[in-house]
N, CA, C and O atoms as a Maestro MAE file, in Angstrom:
{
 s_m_m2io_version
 :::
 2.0.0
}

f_m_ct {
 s_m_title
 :::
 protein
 m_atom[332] {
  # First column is atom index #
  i_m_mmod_type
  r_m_x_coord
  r_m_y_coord
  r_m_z_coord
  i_m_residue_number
  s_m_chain_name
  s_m_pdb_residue_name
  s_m_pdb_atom_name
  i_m_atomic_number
  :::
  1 25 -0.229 22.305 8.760 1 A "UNK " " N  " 7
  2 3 -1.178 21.324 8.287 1 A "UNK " " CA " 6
  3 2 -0.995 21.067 6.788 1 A "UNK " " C  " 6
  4 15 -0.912 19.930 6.324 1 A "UNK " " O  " 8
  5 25 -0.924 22.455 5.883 2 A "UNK " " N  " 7
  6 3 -0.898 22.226 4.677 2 A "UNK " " CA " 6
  7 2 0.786 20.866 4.437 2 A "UNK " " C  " 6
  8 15 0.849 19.738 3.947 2 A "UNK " " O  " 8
  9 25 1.509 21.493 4.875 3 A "UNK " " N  " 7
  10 3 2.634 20.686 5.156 3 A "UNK " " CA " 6
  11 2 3.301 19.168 5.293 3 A "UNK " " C  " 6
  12 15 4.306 18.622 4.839 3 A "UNK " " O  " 8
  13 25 1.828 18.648 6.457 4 A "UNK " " N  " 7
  14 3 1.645 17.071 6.750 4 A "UNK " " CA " 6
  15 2 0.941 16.795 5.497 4 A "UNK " " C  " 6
  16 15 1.422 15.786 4.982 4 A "UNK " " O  " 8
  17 25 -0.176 17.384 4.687 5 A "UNK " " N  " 7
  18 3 -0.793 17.256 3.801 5 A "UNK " " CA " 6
  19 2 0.285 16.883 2.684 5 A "UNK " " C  " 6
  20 15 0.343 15.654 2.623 5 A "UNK " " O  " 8
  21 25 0.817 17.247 2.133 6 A "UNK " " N  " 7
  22 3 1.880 17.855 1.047 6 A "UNK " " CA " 6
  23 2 2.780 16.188 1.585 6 A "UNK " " C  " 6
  24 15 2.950 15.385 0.667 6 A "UNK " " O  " 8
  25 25 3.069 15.955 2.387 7 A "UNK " " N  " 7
  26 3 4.534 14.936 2.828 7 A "UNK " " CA " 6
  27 2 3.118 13.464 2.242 7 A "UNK " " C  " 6
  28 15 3.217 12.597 1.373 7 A "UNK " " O  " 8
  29 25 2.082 13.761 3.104 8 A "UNK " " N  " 7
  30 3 1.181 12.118 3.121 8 A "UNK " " CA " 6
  31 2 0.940 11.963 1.754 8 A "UNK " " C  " 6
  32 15 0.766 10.819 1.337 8 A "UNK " " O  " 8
  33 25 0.890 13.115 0.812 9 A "UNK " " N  " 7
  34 3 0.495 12.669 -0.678 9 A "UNK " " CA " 6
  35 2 2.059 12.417 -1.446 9 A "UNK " " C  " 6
  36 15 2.254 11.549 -2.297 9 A "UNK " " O  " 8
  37 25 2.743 13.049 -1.112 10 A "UNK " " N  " 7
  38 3 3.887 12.796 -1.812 10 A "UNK " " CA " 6
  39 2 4.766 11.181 -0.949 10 A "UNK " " C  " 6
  40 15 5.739 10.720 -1.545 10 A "UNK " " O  " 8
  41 25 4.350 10.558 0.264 11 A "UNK " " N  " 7
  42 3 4.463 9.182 0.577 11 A "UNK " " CA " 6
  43 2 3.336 7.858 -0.120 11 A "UNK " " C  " 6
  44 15 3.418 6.630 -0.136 11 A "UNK " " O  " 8
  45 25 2.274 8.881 -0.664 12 A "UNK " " N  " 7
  46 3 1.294 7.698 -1.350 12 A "UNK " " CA " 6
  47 2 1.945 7.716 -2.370 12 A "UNK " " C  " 6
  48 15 2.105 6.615 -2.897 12 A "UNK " " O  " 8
  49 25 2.531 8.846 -3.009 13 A "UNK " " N  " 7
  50 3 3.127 8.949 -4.832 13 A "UNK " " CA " 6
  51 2 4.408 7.769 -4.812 13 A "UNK " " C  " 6
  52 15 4.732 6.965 -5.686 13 A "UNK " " O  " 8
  53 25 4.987 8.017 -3.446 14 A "UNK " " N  " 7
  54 3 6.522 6.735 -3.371 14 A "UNK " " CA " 6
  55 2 6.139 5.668 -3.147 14 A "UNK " " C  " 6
  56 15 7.040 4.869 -3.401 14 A "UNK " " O  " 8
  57 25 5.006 5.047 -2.693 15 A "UNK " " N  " 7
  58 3 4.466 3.768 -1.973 15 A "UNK " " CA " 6
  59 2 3.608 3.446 -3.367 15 A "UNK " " C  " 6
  60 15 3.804 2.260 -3.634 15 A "UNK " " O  " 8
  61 25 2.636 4.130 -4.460 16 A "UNK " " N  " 7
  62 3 2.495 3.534 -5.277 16 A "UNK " " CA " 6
  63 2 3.507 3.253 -6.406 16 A "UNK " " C  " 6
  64 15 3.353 2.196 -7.018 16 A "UNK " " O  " 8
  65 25 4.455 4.013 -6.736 17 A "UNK " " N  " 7
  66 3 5.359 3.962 -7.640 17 A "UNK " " CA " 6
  67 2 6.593 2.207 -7.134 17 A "UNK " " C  " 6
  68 15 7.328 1.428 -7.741 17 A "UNK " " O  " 8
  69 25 6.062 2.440 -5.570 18 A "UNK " " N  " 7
  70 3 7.108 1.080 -4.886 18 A "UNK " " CA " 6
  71 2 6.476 -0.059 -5.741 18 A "UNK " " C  " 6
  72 15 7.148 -0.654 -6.584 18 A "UNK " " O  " 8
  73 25 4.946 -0.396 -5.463 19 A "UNK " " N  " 7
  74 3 4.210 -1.188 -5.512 19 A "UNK " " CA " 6
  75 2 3.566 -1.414 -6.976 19 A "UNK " " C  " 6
  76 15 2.869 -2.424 -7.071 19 A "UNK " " O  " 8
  77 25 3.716 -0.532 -8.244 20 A "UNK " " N  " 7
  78 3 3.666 -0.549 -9.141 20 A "UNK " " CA " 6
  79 2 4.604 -1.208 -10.118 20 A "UNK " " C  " 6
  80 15 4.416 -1.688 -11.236 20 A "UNK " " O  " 8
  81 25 5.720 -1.082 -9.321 21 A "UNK " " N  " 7
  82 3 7.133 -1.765 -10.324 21 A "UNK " " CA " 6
  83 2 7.191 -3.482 -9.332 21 A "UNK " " C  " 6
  84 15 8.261 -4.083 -9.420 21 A "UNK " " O  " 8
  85 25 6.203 -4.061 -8.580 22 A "UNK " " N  " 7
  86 3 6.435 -5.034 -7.523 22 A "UNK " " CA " 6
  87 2 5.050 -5.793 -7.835 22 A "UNK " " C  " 6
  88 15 5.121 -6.979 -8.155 22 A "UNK " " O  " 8
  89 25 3.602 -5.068 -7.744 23 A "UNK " " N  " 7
  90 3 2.689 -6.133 -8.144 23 A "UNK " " CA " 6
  91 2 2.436 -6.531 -9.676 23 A "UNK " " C  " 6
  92 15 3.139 -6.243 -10.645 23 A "UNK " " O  " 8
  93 25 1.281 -7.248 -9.640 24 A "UNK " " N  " 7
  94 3 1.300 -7.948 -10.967 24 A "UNK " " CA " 6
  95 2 -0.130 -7.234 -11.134 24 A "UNK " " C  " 6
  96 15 -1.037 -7.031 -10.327 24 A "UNK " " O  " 8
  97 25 0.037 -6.905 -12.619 25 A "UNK " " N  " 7
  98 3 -1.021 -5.438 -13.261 25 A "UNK " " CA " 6
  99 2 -2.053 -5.946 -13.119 25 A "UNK " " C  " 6
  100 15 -2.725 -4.923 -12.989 25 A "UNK " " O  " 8
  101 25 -2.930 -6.951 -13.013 26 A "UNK " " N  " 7
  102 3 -4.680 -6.846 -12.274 26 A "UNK " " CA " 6
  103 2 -4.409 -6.743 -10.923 26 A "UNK " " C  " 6
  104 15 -5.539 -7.003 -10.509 26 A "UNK " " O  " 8
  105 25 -3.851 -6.585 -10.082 27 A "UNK " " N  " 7
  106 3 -3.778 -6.236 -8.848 27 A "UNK " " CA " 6
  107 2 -3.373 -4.749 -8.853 27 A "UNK " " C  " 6
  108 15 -4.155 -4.013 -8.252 27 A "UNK " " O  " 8
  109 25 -2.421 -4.238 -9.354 28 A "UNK " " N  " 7
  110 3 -1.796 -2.433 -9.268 28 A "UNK " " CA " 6
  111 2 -3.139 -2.126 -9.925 28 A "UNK " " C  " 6
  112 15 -3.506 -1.304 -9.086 28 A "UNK " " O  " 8
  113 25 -4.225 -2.175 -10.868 29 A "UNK " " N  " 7
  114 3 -5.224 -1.844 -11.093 29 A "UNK " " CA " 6
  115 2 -6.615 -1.366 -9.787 29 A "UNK " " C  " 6
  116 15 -7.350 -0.380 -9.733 29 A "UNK " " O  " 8
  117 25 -6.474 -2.706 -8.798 30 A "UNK " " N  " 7
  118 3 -7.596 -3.308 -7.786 30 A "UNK " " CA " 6
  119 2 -7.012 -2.167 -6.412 30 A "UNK " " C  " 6
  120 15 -7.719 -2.115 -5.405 30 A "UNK " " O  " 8
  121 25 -5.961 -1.469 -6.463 31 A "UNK " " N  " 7
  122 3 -5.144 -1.029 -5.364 31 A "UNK " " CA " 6
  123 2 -5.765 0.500 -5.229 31 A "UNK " " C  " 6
  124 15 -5.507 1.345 -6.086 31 A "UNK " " O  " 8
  125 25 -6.422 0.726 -4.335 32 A "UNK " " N  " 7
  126 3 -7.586 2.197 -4.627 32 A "UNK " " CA " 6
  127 2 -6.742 3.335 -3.584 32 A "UNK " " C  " 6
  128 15 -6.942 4.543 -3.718 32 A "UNK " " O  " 8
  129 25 -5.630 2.703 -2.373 33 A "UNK " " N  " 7
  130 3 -5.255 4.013 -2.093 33 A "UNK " " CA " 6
  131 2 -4.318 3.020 -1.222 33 A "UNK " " C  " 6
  132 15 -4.629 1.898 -0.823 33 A "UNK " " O  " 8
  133 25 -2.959 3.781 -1.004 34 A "UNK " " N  " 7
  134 3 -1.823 3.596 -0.109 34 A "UNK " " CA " 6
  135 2 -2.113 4.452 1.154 34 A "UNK " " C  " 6
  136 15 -2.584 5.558 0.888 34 A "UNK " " O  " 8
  137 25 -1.921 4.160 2.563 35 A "UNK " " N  " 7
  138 3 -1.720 5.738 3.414 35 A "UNK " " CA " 6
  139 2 -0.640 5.109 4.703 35 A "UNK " " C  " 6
  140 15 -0.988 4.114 5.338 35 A "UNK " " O  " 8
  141 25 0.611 5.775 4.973 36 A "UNK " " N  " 7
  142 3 1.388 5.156 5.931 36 A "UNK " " CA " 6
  143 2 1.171 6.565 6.860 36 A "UNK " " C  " 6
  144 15 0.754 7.698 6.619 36 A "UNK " " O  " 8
  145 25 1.738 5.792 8.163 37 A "UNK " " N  " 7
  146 3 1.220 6.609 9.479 37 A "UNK " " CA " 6
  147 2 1.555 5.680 10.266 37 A "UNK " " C  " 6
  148 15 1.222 4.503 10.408 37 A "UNK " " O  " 8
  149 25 2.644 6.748 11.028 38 A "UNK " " N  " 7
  150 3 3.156 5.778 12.476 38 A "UNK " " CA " 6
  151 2 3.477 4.669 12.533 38 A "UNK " " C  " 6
  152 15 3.036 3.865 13.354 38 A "UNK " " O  " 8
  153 25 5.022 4.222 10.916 39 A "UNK " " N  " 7
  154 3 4.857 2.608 11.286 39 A "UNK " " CA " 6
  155 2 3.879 1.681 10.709 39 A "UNK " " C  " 6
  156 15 4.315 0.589 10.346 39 A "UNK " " O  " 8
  157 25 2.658 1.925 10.567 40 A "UNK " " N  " 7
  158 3 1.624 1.202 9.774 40 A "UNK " " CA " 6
  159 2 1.357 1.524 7.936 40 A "UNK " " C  " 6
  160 15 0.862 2.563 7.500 40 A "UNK " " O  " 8
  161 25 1.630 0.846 7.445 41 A "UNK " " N  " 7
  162 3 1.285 0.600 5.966 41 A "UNK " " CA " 6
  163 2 -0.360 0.425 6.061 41 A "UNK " " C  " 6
  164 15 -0.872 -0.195 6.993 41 A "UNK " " O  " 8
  165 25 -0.956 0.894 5.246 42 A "UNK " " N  " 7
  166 3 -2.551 0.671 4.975 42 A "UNK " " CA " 6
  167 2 -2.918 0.632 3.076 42 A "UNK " " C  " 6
  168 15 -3.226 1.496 2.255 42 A "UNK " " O  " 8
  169 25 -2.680 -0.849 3.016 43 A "UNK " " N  " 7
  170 3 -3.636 -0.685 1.235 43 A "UNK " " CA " 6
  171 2 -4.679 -0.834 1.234 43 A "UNK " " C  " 6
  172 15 -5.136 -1.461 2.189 43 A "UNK " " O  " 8
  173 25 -5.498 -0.407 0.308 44 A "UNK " " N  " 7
  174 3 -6.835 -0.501 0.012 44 A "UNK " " CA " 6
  175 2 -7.290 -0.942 -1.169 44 A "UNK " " C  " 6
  176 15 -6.676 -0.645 -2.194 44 A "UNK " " O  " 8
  177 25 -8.682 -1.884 -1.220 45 A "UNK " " N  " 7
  178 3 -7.991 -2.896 -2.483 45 A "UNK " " CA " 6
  179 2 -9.715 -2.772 -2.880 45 A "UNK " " C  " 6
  180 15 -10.414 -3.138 -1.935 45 A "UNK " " O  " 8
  181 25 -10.360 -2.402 -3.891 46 A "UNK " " N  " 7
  182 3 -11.086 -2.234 -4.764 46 A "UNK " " CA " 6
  183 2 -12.499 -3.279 -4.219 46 A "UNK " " C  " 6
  184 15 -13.647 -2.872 -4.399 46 A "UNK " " O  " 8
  185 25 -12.238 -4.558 -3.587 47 A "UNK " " N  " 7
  186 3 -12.816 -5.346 -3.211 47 A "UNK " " CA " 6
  187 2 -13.100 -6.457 -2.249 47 A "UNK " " C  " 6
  188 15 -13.011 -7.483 -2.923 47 A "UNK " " O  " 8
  189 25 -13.357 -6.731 -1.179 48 A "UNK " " N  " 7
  190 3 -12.721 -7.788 -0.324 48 A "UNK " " CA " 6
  191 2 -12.242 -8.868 -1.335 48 A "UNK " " C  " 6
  192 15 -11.075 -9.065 -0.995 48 A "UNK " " O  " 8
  193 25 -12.557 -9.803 -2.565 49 A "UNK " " N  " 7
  194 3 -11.663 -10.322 -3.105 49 A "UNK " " CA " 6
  195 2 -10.688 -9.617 -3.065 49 A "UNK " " C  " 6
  196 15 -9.730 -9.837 -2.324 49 A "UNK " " O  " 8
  197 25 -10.795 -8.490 -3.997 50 A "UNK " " N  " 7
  198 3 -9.142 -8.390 -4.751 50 A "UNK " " CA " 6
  199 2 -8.363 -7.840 -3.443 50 A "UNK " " C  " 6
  200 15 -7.284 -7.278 -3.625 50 A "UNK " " O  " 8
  201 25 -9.034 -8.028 -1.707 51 A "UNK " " N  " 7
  202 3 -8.169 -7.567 -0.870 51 A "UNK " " CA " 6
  203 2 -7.639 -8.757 -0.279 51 A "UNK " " C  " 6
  204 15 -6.753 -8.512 0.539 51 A "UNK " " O  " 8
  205 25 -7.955 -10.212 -0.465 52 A "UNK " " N  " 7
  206 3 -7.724 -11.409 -0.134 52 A "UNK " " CA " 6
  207 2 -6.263 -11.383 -1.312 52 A "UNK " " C  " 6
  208 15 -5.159 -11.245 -0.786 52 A "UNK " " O  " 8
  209 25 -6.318 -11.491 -2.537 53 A "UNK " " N  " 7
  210 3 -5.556 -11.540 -3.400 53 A "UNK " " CA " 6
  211 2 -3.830 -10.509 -2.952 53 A "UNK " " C  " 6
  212 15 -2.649 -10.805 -2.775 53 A "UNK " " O  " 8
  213 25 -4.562 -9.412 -2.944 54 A "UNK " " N  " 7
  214 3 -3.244 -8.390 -2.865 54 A "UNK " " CA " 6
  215 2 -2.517 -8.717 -0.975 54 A "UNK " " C  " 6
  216 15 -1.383 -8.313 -0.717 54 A "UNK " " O  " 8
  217 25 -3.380 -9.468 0.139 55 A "UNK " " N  " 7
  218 3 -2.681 -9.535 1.330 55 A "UNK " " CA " 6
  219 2 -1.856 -11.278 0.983 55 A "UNK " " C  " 6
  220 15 -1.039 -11.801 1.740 55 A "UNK " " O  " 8
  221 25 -2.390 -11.916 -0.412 56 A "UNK " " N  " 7
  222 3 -1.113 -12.745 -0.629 56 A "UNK " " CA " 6
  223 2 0.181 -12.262 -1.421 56 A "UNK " " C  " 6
  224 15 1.257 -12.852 -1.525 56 A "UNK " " O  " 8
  225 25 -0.088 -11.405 -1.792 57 A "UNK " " N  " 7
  226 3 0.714 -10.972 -3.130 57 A "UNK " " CA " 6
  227 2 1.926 -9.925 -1.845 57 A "UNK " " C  " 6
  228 15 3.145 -9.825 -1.983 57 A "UNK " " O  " 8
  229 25 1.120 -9.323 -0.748 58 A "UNK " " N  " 7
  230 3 1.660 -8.918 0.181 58 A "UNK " " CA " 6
  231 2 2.761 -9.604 0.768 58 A "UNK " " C  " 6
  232 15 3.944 -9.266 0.814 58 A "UNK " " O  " 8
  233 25 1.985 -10.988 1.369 59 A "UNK " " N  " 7
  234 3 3.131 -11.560 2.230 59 A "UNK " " CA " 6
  235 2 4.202 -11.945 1.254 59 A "UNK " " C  " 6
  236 15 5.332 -12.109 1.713 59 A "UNK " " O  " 8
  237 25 4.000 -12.114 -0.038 60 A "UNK " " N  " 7
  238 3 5.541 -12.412 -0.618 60 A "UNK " " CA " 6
  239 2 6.382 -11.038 -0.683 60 A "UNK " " C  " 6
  240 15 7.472 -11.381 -1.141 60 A "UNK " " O  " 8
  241 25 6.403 -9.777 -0.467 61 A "UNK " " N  " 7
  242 3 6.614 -8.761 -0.445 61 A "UNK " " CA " 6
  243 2 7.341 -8.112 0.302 61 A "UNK " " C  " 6
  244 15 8.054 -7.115 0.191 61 A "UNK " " O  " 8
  245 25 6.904 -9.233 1.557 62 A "UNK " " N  " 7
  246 3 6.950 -8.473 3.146 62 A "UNK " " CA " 6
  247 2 8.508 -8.126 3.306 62 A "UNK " " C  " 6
  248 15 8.917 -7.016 3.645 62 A "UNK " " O  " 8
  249 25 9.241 -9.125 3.042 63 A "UNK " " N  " 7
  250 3 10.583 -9.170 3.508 63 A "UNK " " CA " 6
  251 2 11.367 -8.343 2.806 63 A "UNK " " C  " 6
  252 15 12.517 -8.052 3.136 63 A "UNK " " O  " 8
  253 25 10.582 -7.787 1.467 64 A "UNK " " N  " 7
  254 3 11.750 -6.750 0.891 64 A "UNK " " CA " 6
  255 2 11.447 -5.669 1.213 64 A "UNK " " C  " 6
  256 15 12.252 -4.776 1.477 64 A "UNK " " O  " 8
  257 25 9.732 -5.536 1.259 65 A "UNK " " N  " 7
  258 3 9.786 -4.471 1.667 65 A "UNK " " CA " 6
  259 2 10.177 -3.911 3.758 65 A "UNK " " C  " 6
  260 15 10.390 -2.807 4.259 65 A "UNK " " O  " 8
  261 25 10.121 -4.899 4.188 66 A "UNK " " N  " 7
  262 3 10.930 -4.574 5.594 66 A "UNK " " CA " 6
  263 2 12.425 -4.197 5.445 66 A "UNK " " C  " 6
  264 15 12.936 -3.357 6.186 66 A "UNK " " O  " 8
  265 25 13.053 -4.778 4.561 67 A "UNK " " N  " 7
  266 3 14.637 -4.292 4.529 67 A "UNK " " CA " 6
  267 2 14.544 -3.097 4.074 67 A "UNK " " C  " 6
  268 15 15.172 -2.197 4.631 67 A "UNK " " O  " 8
  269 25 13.704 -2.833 2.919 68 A "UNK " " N  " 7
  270 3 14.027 -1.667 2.020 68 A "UNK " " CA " 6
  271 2 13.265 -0.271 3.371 68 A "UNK " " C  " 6
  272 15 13.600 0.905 3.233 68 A "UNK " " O  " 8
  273 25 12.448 -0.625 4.350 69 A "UNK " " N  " 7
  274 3 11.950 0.479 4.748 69 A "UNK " " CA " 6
  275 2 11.493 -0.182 6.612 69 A "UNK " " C  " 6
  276 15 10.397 -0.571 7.015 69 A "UNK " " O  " 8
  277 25 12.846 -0.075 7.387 70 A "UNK " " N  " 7
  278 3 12.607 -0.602 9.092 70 A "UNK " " CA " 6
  279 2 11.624 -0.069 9.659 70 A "UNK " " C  " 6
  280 15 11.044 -0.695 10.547 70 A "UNK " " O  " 8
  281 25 11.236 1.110 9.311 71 A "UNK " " N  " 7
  282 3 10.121 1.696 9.859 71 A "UNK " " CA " 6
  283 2 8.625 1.411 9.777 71 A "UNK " " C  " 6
  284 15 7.646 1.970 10.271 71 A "UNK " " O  " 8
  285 25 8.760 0.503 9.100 72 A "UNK " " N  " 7
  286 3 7.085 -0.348 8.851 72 A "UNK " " CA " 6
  287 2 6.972 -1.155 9.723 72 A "UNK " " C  " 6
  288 15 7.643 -2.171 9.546 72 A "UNK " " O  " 8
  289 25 6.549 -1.127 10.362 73 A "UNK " " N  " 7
  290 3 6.392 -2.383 12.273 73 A "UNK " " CA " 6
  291 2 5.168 -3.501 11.485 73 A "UNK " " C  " 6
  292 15 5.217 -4.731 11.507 73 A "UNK " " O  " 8
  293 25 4.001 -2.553 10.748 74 A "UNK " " N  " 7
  294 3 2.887 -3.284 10.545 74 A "UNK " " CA " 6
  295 2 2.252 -3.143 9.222 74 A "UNK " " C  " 6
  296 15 1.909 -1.967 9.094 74 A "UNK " " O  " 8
  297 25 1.942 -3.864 8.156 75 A "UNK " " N  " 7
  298 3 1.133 -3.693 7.122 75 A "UNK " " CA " 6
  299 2 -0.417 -4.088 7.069 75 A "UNK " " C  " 6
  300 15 -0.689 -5.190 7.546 75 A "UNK " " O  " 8
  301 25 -1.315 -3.436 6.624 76 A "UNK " " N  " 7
  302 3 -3.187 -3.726 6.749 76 A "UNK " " CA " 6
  303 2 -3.123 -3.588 5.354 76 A "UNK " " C  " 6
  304 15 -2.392 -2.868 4.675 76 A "UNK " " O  " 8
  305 25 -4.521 -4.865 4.829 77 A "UNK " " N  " 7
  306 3 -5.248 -4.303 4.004 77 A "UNK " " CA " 6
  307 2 -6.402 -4.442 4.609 77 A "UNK " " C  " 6
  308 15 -6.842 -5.154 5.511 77 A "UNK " " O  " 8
  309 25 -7.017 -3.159 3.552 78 A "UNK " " N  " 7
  310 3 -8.701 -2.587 4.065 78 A "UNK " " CA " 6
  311 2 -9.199 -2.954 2.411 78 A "UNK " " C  " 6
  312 15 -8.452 -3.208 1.466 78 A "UNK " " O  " 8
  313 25 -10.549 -2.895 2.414 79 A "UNK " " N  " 7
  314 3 -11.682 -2.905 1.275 79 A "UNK " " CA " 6
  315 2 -12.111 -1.383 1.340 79 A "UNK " " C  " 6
  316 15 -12.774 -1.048 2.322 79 A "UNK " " O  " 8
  317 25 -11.785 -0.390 0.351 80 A "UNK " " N  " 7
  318 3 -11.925 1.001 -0.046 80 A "UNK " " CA " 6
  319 2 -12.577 0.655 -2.017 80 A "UNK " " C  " 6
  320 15 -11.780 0.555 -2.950 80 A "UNK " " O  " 8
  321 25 -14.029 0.547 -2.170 81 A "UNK " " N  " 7
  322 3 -14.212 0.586 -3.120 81 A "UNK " " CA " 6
  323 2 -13.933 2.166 -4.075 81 A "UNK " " C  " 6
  324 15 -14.193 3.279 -3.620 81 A "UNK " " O  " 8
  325 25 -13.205 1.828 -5.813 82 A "UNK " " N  " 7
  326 3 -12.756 3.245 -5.893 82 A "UNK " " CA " 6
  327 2 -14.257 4.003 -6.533 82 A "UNK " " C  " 6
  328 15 -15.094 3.431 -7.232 82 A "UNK " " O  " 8
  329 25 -14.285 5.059 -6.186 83 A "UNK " " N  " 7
  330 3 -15.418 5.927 -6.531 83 A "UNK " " CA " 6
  331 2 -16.029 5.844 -7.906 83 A "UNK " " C  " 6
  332 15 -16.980 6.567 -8.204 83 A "UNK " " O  " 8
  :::
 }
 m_bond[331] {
  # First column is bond index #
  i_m_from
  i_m_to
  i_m_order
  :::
  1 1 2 1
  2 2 3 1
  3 3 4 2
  4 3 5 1
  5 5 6 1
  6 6 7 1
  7 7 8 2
  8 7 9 1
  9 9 10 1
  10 10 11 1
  11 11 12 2
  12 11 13 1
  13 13 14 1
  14 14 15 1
  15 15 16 2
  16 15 17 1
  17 17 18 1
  18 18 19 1
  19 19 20 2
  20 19 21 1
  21 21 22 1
  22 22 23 1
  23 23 24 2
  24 23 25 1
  25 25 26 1
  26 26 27 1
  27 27 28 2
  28 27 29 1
  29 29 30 1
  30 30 31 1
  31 31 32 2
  32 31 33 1
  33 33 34 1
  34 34 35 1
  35 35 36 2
  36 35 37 1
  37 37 38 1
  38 38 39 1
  39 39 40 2
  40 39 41 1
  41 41 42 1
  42 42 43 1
  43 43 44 2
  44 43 45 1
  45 45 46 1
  46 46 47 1
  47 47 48 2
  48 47 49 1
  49 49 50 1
  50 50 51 1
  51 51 52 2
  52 51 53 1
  53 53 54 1
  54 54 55 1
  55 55 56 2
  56 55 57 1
  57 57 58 1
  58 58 59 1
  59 59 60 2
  60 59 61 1
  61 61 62 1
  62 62 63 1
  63 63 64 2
  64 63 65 1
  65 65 66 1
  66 66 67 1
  67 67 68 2
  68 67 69 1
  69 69 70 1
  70 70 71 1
  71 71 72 2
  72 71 73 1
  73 73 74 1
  74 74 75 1
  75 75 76 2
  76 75 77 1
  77 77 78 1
  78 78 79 1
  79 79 80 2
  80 79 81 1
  81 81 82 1
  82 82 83 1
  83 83 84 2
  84 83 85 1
  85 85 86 1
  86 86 87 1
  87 87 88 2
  88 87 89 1
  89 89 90 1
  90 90 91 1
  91 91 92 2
  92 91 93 1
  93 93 94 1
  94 94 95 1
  95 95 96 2
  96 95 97 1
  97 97 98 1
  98 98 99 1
  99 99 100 2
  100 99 101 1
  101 101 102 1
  102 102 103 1
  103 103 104 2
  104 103 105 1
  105 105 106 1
  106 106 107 1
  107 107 108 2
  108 107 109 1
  109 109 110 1
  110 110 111 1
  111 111 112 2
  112 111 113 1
  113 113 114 1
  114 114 115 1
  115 115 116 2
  116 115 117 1
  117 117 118 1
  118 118 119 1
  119 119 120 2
  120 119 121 1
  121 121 122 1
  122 122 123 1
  123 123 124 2
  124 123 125 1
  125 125 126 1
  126 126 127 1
  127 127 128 2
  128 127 129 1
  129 129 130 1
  130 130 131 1
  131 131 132 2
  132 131 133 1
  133 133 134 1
  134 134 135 1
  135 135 136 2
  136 135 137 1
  137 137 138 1
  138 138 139 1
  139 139 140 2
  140 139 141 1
  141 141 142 1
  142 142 143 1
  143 143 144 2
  144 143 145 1
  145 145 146 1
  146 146 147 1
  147 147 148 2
  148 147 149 1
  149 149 150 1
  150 150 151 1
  151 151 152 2
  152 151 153 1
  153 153 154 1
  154 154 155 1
  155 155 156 2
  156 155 157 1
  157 157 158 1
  158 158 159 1
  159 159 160 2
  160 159 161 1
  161 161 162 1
  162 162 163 1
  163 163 164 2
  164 163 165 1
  165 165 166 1
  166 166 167 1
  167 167 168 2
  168 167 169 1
  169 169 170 1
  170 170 171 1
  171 171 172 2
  172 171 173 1
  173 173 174 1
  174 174 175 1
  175 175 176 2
  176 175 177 1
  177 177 178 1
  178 178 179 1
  179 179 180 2
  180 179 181 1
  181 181 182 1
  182 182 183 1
  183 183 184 2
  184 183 185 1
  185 185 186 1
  186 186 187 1
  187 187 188 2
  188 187 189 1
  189 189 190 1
  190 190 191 1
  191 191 192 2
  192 191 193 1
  193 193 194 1
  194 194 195 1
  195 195 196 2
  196 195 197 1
  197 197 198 1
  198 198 199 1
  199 199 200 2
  200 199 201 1
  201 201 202 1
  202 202 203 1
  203 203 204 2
  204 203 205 1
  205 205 206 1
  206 206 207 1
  207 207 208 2
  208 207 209 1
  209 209 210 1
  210 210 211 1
  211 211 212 2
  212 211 213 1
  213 213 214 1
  214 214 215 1
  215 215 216 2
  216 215 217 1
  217 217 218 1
  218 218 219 1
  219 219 220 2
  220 219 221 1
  221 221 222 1
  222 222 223 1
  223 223 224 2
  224 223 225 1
  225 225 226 1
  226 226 227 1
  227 227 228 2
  228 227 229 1
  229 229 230 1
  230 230 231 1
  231 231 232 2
  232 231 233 1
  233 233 234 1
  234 234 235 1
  235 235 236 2
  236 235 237 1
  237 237 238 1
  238 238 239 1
  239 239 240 2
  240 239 241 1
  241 241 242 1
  242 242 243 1
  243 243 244 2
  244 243 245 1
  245 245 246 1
  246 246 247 1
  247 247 248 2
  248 247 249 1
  249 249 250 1
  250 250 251 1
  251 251 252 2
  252 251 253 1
  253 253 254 1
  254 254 255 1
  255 255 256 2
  256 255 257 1
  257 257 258 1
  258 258 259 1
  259 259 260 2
  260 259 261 1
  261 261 262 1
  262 262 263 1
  263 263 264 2
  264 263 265 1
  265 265 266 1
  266 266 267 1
  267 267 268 2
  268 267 269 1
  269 269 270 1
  270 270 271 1
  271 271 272 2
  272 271 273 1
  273 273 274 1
  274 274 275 1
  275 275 276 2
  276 275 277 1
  277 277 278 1
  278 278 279 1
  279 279 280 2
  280 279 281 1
  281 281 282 1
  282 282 283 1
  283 283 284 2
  284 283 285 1
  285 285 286 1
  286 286 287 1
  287 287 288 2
  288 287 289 1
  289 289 290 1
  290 290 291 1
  291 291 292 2
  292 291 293 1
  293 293 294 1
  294 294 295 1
  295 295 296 2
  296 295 297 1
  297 297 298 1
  298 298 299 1
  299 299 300 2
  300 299 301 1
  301 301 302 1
  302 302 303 1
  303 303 304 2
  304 303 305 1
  305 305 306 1
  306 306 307 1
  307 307 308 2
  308 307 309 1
  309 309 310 1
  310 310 311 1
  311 311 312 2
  312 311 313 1
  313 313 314 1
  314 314 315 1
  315 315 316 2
  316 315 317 1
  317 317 318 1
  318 318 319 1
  319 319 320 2
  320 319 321 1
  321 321 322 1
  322 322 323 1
  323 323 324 2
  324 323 325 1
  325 325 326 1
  326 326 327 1
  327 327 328 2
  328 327 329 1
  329 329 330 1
  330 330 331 1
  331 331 332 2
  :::
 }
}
């Protein structure tokens, strides 16, 4: 367990560092948590605006990030206000 733990935080550390050098800085700000699982990408975006904003900023995204990583079948954004 500790193990799966250890891999899912060190895939949020590669998925924000992806998405940090890719969005535009009031959005990498609005971005409250990455979590992949089974194929599915999940961002979480500070606000239903700023989650309307980042699923456009997404679809221009989509295609590099599908080459750069086949194993993504599906990307979500969710509204996760940050604490």
């Amino acid at each position: 367990m500790l193990a799966s733990i250890a891999e899912q935080a060190s895939r949020q550390q590669y998925w924000r560092n992806w998405f940090t050098l890719r969005l535009p800085a009031q959005l990498r700000g609005r971005l409250t948590g990455i979590v992949e699982s089974g194929g599915e990408l999940v961002l979480f975006a500070a606000s239903a605006g700023w989650g309307v904003r980042l699923r456009y900023a997404i679809a221009e995204l989509e295609s590099e990030l599908r080459a750069a990583h086949p194993k993504i079948e599906r990307i979500a954004v969710r509204v996760l206000p940050a604490p």
